[in-house]
C-alpha positions in Angstrom: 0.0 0.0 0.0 0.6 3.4 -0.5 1.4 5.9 2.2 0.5 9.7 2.1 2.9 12.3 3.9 1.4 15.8 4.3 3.3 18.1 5.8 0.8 20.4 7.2 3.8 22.9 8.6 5.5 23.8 5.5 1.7 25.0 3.9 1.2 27.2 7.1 1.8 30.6 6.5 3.9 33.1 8.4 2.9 35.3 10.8 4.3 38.2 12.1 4.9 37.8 16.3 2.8 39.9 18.3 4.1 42.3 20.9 3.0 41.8 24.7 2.7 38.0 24.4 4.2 37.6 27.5 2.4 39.2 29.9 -0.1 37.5 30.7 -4.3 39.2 29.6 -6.0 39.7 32.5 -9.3 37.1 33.3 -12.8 38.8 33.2 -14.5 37.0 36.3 -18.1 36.2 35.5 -21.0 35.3 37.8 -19.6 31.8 40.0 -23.3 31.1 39.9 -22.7 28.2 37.5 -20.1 27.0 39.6 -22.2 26.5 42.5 -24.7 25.2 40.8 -22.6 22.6 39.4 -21.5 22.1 43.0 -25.0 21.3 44.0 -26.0 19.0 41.9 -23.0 16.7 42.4 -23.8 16.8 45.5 -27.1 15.8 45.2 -26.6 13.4 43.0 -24.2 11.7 45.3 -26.7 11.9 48.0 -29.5 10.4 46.2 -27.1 7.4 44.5 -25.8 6.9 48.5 -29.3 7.0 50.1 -30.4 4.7 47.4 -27.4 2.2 47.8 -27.8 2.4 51.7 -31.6 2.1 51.5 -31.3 -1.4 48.8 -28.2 -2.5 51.8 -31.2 -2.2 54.5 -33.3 -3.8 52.6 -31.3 -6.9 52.0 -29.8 -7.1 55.2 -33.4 -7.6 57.5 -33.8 -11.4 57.7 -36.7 -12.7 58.9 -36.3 -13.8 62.3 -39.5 -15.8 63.2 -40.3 -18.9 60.7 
């Protein structure tokens, strides 16, 4: 078989470098609203996965004690 080479970097055209690189741009902070929210329902969803799992142990653990 046959085996194609493309050379992606010698097509890529030059640009010129751009001054104030490296300093770093200063972060816009935005709302943290979705990170709380986010928060919340991984913590619900652990909560409702560990009260089912504990509720389905109590279940299975109750033996019947009187024949």
């Amino acid at each position: 078989m046959y085996s194609l080479d493309i050379n992606f970097l010698n097509d890529r055209t030059e640009r010129p470098s751009e001054a104030g690189l490296g300093r770093a741009a200063r972060i816009q902070r935005e709302s943290p609203r979705p990170i709380y929210f986010g928060i919340a329902v991984a913590i619900a969803s652990l909560a409702l996965v560990g009260g089912a799992w504990l509720f389905c142990k109590s279940e299975s653990a109750v033996s019947p004690t009187t024949r």
